[in-house]
C-alpha positions in Angstrom: 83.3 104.3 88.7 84.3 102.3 85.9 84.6 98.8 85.4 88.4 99.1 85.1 88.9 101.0 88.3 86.5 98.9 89.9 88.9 95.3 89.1 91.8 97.3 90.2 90.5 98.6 93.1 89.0 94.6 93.9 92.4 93.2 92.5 94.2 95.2 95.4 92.0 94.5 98.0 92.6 90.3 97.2 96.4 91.0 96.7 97.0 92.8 100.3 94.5 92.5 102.9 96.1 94.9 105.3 95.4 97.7 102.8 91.3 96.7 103.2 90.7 99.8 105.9 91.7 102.1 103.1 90.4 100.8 100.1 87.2 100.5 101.5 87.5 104.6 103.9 88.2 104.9 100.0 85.4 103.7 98.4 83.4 105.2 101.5 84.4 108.8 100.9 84.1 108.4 96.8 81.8 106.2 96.2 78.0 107.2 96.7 76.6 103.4 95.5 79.1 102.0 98.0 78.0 103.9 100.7 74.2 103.8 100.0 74.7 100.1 99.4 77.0 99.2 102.5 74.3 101.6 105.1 70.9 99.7 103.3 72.7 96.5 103.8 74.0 97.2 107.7 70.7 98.1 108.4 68.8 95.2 106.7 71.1 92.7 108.5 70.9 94.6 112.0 67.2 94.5 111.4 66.9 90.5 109.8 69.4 89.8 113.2 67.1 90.9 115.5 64.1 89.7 114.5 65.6 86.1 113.8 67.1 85.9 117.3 63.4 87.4 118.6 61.6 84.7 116.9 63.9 81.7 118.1 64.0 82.9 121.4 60.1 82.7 121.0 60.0 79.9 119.5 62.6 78.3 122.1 60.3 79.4 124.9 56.8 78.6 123.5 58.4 74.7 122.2 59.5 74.6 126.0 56.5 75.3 127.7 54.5 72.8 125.4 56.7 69.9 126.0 56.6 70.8 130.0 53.0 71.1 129.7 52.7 67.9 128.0 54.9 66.5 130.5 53.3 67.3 133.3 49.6 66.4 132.2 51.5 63.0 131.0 53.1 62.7 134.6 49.8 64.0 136.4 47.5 61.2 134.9 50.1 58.4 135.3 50.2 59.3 138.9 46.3 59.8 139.1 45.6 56.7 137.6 48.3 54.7 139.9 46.9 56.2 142.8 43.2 55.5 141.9 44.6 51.7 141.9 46.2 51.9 144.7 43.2 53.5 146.6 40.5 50.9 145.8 42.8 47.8 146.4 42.2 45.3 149.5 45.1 44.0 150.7 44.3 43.2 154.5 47.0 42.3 156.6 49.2 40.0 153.7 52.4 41.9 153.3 52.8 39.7 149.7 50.0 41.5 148.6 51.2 44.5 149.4 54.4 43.9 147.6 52.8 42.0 144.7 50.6 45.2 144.2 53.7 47.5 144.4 55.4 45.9 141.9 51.9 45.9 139.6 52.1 50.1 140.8 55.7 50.5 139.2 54.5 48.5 136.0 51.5 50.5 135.3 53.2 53.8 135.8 55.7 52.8 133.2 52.5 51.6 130.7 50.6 54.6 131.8 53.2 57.5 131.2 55.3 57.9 128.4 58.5 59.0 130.6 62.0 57.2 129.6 63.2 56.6 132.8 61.0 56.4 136.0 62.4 56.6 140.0 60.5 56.1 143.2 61.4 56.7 146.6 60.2 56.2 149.8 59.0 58.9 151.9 57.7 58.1 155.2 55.7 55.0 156.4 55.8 52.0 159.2 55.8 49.4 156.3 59.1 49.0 154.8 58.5 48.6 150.9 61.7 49.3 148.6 62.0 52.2 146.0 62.9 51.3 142.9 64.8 52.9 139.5 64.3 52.5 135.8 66.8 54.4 134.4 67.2 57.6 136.6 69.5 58.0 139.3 68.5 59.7 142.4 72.2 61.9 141.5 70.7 63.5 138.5 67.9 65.1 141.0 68.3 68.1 142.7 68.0 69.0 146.6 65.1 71.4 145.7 63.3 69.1 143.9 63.6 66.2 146.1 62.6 68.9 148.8 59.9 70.7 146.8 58.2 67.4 146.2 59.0 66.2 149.9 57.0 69.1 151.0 53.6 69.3 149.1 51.3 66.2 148.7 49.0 67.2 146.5 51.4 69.1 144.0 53.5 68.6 141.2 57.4 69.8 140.7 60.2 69.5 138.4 63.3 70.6 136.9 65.2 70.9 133.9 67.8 68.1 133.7 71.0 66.6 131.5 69.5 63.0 130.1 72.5 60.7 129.2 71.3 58.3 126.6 72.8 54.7 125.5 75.1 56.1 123.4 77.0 58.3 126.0 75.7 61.7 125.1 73.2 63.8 127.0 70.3 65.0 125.9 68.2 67.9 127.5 65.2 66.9 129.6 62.6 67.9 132.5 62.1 65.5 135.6 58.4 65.6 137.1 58.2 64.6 140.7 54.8 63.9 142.9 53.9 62.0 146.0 52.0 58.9 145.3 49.7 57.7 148.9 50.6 53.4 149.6 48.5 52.2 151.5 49.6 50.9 155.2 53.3 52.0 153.4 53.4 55.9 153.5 54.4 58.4 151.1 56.4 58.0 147.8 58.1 60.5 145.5 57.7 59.3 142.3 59.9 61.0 139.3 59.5 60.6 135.5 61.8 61.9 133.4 61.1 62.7 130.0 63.5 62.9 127.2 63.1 66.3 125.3 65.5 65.5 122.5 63.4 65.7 120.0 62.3 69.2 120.9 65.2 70.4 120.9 66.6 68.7 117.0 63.3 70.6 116.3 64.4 73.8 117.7 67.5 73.8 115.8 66.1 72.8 112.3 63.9 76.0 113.1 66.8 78.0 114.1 68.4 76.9 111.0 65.3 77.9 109.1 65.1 81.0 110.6 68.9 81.8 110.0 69.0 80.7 106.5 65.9 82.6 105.6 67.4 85.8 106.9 70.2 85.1 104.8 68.5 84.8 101.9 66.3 88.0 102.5 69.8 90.0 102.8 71.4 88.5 99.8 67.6 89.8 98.2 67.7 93.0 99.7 71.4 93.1 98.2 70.3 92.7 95.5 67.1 94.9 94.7 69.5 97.7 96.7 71.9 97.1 93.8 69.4 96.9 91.1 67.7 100.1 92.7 70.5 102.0 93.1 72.2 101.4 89.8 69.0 102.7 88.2 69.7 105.8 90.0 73.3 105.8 90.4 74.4 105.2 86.7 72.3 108.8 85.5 74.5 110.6 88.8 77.6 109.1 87.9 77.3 110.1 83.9 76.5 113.6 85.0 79.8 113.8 87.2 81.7 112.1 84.4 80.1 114.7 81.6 80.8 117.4 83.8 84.1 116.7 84.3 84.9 116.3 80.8 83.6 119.6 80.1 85.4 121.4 83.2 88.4 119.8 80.9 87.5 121.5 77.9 85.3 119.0 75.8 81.9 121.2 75.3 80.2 118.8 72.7 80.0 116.3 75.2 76.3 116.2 76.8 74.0 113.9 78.6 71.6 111.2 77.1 68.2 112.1 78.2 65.6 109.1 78.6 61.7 109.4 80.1 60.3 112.3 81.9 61.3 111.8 85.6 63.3 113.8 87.8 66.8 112.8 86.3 65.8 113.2 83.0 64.8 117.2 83.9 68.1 117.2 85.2 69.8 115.7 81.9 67.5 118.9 80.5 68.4 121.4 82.5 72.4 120.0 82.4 72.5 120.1 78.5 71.1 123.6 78.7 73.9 124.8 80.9 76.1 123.5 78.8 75.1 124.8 75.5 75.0 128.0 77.7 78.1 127.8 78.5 79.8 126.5 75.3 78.1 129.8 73.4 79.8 132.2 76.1 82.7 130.3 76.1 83.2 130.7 72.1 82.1 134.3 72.3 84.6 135.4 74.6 87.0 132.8 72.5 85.4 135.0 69.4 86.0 138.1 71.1 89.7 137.3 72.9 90.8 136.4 69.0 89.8 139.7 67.9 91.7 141.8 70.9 94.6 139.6 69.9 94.6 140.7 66.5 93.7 144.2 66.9 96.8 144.4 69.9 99.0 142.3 67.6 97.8 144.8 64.5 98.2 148.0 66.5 101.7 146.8 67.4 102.7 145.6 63.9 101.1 149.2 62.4 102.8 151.2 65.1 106.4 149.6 64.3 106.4 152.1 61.2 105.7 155.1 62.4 107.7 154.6 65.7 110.8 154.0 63.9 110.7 157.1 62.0 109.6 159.1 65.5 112.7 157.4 67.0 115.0 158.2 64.2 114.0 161.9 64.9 114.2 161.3 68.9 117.8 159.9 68.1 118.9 163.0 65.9 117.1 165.7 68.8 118.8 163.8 71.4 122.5 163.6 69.5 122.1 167.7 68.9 120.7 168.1 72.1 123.7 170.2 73.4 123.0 172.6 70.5 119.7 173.0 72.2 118.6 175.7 75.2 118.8 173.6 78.5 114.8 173.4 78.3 114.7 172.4 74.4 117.8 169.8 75.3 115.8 168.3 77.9 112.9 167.8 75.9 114.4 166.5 73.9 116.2 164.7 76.1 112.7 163.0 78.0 111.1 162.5 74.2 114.2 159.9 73.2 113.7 158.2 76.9 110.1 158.1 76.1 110.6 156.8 72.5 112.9 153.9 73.6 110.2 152.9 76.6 107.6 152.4 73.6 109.4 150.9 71.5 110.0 148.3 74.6 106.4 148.4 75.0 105.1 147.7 71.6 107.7 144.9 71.8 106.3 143.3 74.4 103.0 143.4 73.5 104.0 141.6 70.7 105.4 139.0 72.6 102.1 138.8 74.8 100.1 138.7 71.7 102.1 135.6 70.3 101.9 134.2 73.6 97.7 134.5 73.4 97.8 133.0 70.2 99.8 130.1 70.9 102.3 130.8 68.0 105.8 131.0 70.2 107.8 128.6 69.3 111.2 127.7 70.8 114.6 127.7 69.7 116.8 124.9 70.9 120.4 124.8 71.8 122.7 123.0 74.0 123.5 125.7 76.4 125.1 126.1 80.1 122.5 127.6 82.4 125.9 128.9 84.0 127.6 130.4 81.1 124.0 132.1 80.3 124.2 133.6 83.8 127.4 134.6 83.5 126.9 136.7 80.5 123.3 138.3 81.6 125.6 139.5 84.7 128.1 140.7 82.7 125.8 142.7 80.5 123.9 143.8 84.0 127.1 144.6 85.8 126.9 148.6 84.9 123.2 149.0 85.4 124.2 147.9 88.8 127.1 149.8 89.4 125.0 152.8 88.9 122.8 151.8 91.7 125.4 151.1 93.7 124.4 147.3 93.9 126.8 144.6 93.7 125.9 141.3 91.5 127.4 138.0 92.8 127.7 134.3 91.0 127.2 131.3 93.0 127.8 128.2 90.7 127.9 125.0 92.0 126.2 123.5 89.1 124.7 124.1 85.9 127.2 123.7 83.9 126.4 120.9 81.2 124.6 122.1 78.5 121.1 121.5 78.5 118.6 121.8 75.6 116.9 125.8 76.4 116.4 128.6 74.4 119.1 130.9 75.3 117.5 134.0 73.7 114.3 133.5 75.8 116.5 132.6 79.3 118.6 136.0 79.0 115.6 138.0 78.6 114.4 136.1 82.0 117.4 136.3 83.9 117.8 140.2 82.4 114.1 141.1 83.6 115.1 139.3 87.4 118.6 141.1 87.7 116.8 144.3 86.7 113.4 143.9 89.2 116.4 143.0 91.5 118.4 146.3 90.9 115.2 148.1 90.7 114.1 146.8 94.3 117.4 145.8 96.6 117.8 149.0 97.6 121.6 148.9 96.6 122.5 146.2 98.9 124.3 142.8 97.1 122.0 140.5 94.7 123.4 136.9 94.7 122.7 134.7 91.4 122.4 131.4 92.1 123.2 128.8 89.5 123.1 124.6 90.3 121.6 121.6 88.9 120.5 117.8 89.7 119.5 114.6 87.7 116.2 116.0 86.8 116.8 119.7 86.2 118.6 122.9 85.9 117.7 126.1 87.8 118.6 130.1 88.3 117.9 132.0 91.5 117.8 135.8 91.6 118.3 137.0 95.4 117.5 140.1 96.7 118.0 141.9 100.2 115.6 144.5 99.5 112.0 145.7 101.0 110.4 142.6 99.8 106.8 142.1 99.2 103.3 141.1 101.3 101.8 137.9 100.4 99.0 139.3 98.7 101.6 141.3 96.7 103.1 138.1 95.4 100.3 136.4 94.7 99.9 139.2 91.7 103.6 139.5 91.0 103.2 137.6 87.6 99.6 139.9 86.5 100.2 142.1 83.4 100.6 145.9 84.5 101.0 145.0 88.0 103.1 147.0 90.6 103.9 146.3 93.9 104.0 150.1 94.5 102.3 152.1 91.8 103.7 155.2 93.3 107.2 153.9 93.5 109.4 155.9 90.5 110.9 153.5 88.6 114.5 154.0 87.2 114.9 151.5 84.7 111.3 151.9 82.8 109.9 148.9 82.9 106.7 148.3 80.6 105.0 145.9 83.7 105.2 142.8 81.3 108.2 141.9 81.7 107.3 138.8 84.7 104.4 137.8 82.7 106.8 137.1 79.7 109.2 135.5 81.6 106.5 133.3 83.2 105.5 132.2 79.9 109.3 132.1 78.7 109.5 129.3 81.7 106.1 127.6 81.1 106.8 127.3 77.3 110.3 125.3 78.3 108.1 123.1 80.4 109.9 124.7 83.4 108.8 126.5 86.5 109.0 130.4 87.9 108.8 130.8 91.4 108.7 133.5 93.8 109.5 134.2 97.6 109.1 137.3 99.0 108.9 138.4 103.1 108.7 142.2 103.6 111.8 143.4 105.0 114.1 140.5 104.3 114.0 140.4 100.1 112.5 138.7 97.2 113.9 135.4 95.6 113.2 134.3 92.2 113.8 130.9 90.9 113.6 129.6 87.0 113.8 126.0 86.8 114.2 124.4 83.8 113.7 120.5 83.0 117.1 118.2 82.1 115.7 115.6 80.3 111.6 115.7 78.5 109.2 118.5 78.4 108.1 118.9 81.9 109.9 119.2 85.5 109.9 116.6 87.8 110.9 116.6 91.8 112.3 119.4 93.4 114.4 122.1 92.3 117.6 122.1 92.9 117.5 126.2 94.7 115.2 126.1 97.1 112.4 128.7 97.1 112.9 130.0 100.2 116.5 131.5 100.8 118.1 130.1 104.2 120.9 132.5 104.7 120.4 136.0 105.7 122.8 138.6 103.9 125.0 139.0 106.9 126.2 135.0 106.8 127.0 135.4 103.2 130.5 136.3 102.8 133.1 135.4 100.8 130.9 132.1 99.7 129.0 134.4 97.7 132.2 135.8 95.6 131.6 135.3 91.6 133.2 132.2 91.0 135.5 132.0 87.4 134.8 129.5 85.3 138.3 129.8 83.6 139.9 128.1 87.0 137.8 125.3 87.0 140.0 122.2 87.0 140.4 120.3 83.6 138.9 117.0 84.3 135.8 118.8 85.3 135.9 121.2 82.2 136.0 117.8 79.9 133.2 116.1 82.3 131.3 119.4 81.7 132.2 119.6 78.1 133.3 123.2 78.3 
């Protein structure tokens, strides 16, 4: 791809985002960088996705358990240590004391620990001592937990809770519960809750890491993909862009060889081919110049001698009723033969110009229509012998166009006469019409038709549809491939349709304005009327009763 189709291609895609599906299907089906590059890259990031999320869930779940851990040793030796207190103290019978040391219990659990907020609540006892809250709300604790610490004396429990903090937000935590033993007071659930906020800032500067990194490590693997695959690429795209150029006809070009790797064996082994191929291809170009000029040669060399052996085949055949009937109709069959070779030789002639690339055109401003007009004229015997009837249709056509009219008439000639040769006597309608871009002639017939693989050959040298088929006319079998190259040569177009049983249609078009037809023609290739709907639409029409005003728009 080159750098200027590669802009234009980007330039679209920014310019109209709807059309992105098929630039890119585009790119997918043309491209072999774009598609190595897009699969390397999909998989990379699949691959750098799952391992990131992986290793933050991970890490999530290993920076969890640590803080809970460390939590719940904190909370366990706060409560140990309170207890211990709590075991060895002598209060007696003075409820003060008791009260004096609950309130030093609540203190050291606060110096002991190092939990935000602290709760305690009383379980069960005959002395009535008051719980007390620093911070956490018996709301933000859960049945279960109050229930699963309720329940077991000796163990710890907790839960994951929603801290709010000073400025109103909430910040995750985890709430440890345990029963701590008062004595002559009963049982206390004591909770500390500890504020895991910085774990989880932690967790997302990781989680940033980790998504950054990967990232990075695609925009790398991007990159060395690219770097990679242009070092491959670029010696894969010269070869398609060498070979191309020589499929157009450019055999000097070759490939620039470098090192000794693989692609440099196949820069070898491409540059042989070519040279290969450039010597066969000059060879046979040797060789197809010297048929040319030995057919052109023969021809020219043959003109003398043929004209004297047809001046002698036109005196036999004008005293041929002098002659005995056998003498008179040899000489009869020699003066046929004579005139079918001197047809010949003339159009191998015009093949060998054609081969040589020497025809050149003579231009006129010319009616398509008038052209027709006279060709039918000319043909109108040949066809009464037959016992085939030639009609004009004319719509159009009639402006003159720049053609060579010596060139057309032998095309529309050699149609009428296939035509007469092959409609089996029935009508042949000549179609003449025209539009903005160009002018064209159709050549209808209603005869046996041909097969498709018969019209695929119609325009081969020396071909016949039916090689055992007498012909009455004595054609040479040139006569399509000179009209094909009568057409080409104008820039125009000859077409054939054929269906076996319902006719053959030939259409010439030829271009209105420049050197080369565009759009459609204005006959369409394939007939839509059968021969039975024609009627009186197909009647010659006489140019002589056209109205004035369309004479003068015409110019005739």
């Amino acid at each position: 791809m080159t750098v200027t189709g590669t802009t234009t291609t980007a330039v679209a895609v920014l310019r109209d985002w709807r059309g992105w599906p098929t630039v890119l299907a585009a790119l997918w089906r043309r491209s072999l960088r774009f598609r190595t590059l897009s699969i390397t890259l999909a998989a990379t990031s699949l691959a750098i996705f799952v391992t990131c999320v992986t290793m933050a869930l991970v890490i999530q779940n290993d920076l969890f358990v640590s803080q809970k851990n460390i939590a719940l040793e904190d909370a366990r030796r706060a409560i140990d240590q309170a207890q211990n207190a709590l075991d060895v103290a002598e209060l007696g019978d003075d409820p003060a004391a008791l009260q004096d040391l609950w309130t030093s219990i609540q203190g050291q659990l606060a110096r002991n620990s190092s939990a935000d907020q602290l709760a305690g609540f009383r379980l069960a006892g005959t002395v009535t001592l008051n719980g007390f809250t620093n911070g956490l709300s018996r709301n933000q604790l859960s049945t279960g937990l109050e229930n699963r610490v309720a329940e077991f004396d000796d163990r710890q429990a907790w839960q994951s809770v929603a801290l709010p903090v000073e400025d109103g937000r909430e910040v995750p935590g985890i709430v440890v519960g345990q029963q701590l033993q008062v004595p002559q007071a009963g049982s206390f659930a004591i909770y500390l809750a500890y504020d895991l906020g910085d774990a989880d800032q932690t967790l997302v500067f990781v989680q940033r890491t980790l998504w950054i990194a990967g990232i990075a490590l695609v925009a790398i693997v991007a990159g060395i993909s690219w770097i990679v695959l242009r070092a491959v690429a670029t010696p894969i795209v010269q070869a398609a862009e060498t070979s191309a150029r020589l499929a157009a006809g450019d055999l000097g070009v070759r490939l620039e060889v470098r090192g000794e790797d693989e692609l440099a064996t196949l820069g070898r082994s491409f540059n042989a081919m070519a040279d290969s191929i450039e010597g066969q291809i000059k060879e046979l170009g040797e060789l197809s110049m010297v048929q040319q000029r030995f057919v052109s040669d023969v021809s020219h060399e043959l003109r003398t001698p043929l004209t004297t052996i047809r001046l002698a085949a036109d005196m036999l055949n004008d005293q041929r009723a002098d002659f005995e009937p056998t003498t008179a109709r040899t000489a009869e069959l020699l003066y046929a033969q004579v005139q079918r070779f001197d047809v010949l030789l003339s159009d191998l002639l015009e093949i060998s110009r054609y081969d040589a690339g020497s025809v050149q055109l003579e231009l006129e401003e010319t009616s398509l229509a008038h052209v027709a007009e006279d060709v039918i004229e000319q043909m109108r015997p040949l066809a009464l012998s037959h016992g085939t009837e030639l009609r004009l249709v004319a719509p159009g056509g009639y402006s003159p166009v720049e053609m060579d009219p010596r060139r057309v008439r032998r095309v529309l000639r050699n149609l009428i006469g296939n035509a007469i040769e092959h409609g089996e006597g029935r009508p042949i309608v000549v179609t003449v019409d025209s539009n903005q871009h160009a002018v064209a002639a159709g050549v209808r017939d209603f005869g046996l038709g041909m097969s498709a693989a018969d019209v695929e050959r119609v325009f081969d040298r020396f071909w016949r549809a039916d090689p055992s088929r007498q012909r009455t006319i004595g054609g040479t079998g040139l006569g399509l491939s000179i009209a094909l190259g009568d057409a080409t040569i104008h820039g125009g177009t000859l077409a054939v349709w054929s269906a076996l049983g319902e006719g053959t249609n030939f259409v010439l078009t030829l271009p209105r304005h420049g050197v080369v037809t565009e759009g459609a023609s204005p006959i369409p290739l394939e007939p839509e009327e059968p021969l039975a709907e024609l009627g009186d639409a197909t009647q010659p029409i006489s140019l002589v009763d056209l109205p004035p005003e369309l004479r003068e728009e015409w110019g005739l």
